[in-house]
Steps between C-alpha positions, in 0.01 A plus 500: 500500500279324251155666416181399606364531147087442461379565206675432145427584145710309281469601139121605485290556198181549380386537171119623363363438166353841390097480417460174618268284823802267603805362320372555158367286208428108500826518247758671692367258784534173306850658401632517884380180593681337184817701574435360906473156422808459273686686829556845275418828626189699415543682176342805602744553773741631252282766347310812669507880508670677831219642697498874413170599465654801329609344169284326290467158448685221280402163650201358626710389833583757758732465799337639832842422665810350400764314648446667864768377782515620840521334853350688828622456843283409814353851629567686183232733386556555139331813312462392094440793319485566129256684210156357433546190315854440613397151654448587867141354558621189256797404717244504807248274366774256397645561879180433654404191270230709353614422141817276400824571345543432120855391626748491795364391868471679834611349847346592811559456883170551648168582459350797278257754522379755249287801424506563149156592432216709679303191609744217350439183742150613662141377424283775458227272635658446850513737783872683595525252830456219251725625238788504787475168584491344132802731435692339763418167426634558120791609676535229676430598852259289741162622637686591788750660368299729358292559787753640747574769239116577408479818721816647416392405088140695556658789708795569241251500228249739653233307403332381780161609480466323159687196529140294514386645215575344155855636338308555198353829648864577601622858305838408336667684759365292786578183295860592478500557870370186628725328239836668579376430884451118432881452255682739791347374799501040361881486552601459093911402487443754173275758471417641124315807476454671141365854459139422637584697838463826293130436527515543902489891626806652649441416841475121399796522261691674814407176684554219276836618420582509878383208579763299164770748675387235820473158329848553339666641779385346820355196331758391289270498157578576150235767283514522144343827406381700184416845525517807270500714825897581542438624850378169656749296315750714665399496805404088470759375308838381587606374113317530180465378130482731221294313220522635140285356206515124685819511611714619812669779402665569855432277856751682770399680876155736417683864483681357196235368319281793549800745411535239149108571483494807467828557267321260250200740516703819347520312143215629349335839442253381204214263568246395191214284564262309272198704354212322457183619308219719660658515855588776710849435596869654567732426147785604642721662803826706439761669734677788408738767585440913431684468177222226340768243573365122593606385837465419844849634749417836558718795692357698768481795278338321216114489446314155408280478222240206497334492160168225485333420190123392541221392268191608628163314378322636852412876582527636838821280578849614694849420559649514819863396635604366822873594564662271744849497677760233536292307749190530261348746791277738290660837479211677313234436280374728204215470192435675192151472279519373169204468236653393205797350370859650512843555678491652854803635674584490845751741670728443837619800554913588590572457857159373606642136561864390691743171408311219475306171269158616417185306349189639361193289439292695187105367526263622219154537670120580534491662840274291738475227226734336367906491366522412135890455517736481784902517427643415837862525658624469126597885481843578735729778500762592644625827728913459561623812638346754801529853486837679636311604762466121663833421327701405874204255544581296194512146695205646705102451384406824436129438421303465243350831415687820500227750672740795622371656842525843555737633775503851665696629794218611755708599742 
């Protein structure tokens, strides 16, 4: 049976000059179009750093993505997942013609919507009702068209008693509403959606990714999604694409990718960061074990250090971490005042947390302010073992926390 593919990458990548409005300077430009019209390739195709944003430097030229392949059936709903700055928003302006490929081509079987953005595609000046039907017709879709589905587009959004009223006194989370309503609701082939539905509250997010669970199902269309939220891109996502510094490090069914995810998360236990002059800011984040030993796969019995370094040009400022599970479902949330510079230690007990992937955001802070530093998702450790206790249950999910209740015979 031959697949009904609909979308294909084919050798995609894009490449940014570092410091720079556009391609670069009036040289390197005279040098491409010299190279183009004696039929050679452009020079500066052969030159440019991997994008890492955790090494430093060498060339002016940096590759957002590299030589990305990968073909997606009709009805597929694809999760792409990866660190910040692994590529993910790149690859979905190039898929949604928002930017072009330095190389390679893309081939598509239908029409495209997308909702990269909070806002991307409306004028602020026009009213919601408006907005809806110049969306449609950019998508291709007659007056009519778009008619018929007007109700259903206001009612899913929830913004009814505002659609008269100019978007540009829309809150970000109504805009994302009404714009996931309108891409959902038009009848795209392909629907691209980057992280922008984190801006919706739960109840909307619950919604939206029911209603892509519908499109792809009943309707027969194909969503491209990025998300940092593991729990909707398991529950959404039939395959995914692991991206690594602009590259694909792993495209197979979701439960794969997200298992590869989270493996390639256990390398480190150190993080430094760049220091610059009079700011208050986190140096540098470090896992340990009880003995004063760097790293990040833990035993049940174990306890887990988390030293944080911090330069403190502010009085009256705080840390706090946010300790989240697997799914990136906040477990707990702690903080700690600091008023001048210096290493602070953080201790997880023994026994206080079961098998499982953790993350911990660490925010540096003037309570009610402002945060002078934020380190998100980059901290993980690892729990591999339960106690003997839960031992028969080893296949089992035992939980997160280990909060023993207290039994008595009453009778």
């Amino acid at each position: 049976m031959s697949k009904d593919i609909i979308l294909k990458a084919e050798n995609i990548s894009k490449q940014y000059r570092l410091g720079q409005v556009g391609t670069g300077t009036l040289t390197h430009d005279l040098n491409r179009w010299w190279h183009q019209i004696r039929g050679k390739e452009n020079p500066y195709l052969k030159i440019g750093d991997v994008n890492d944003r955790s090494t430093k430097a060498t060339s002016d030229y940096v590759w957002a993505l590299r030589d990305i392949n990968f073909e997606v059936e009709r009805g597929e709903v694809i999760g792409i997942i990866g660190k910040n700055g692994a590529g993910k928003s790149t690859l979905l302006k190039i898929l949604s013609k928002v930017t072009a490929p330095t190389t390679g081509n893309i081939k598509f079987k239908g029409r495209v919507a997308s909702l990269l953005e909070v806002g991307t595609g409306f004028n602020g000046e026009m009213t919601g009702r408006e907005n809806i039907f110049l969306n449609g017709a950019i998508l291709g879709m007659t007056k009519k068209e778009i008619a018929s589905k007007l109700d259903e587009i206001i009612d899913f959004s929830g913004c009814d008693r505002y659609i008269d009223t100019p978007v540009k006194r829309y809150s970000s989370g109504m805009t994302v509403r009404l714009a996931f309503a309108v891409a959902a609701f038009l009848d795209p082939e392909i629907l691209i959606i980057d992280e922008v539905l984190a801006v919706g509250d739960a109840e909307f997010q619950k919604k939206a990714i029911g209603k892509m669970q519908d499109i792809s199902k009943q309707g027969g269309r194909t969503v491209l999604f990025v998300s940092h939220n593991m729990t909707a891109v398991r529950q959404l996502c039939t395959k995914g694409i692991l991206l690594e510094n602009g590259n694909i490090k792993m495209h197979s069914d979701m439960q794969s990718v997200l298992d590869e995810y989270t493996k390639s998360s256990k390398k480190q236990s150190e993080f430094k960061y760049l220091i610059k002059e009079d700011k208050t800011l986190i140096s540098k984040i470090a896992i340990k074990n009880q003995f004063n030993y760097l790293t990040n796969v833990f035993q049940y019995n174990d306890e887990i250090i988390i030293e944080i370094d911090v330069i403190v040009n502010n009085p009256k400022v705080s840390l706090s971490i946010f300790i989240k599970d697997n799914d990136f479902n906040l477990i707990f949330i702690d903080e700690y005042p600091v008023n001048e510079s210096g290493k602070f230690k953080i201790i997880i007990p023994t026994g206080f947390l079961l098998k499982s992937t953790y993350y911990a955001d660490v925010h540096l802070y003037r309570p009610n302010i402002n945060f002078f530093d934020s380190k998100k998702d980059e901290v993980t450790f690892i729990i591999e073992n339960y106690p003997d206790k839960f031992s028969m249950y080893d296949n089992v999910n035992c939980g997160i926390i280990n909060s023993p209740l207290v039994w008595s015979k009453i009778g």
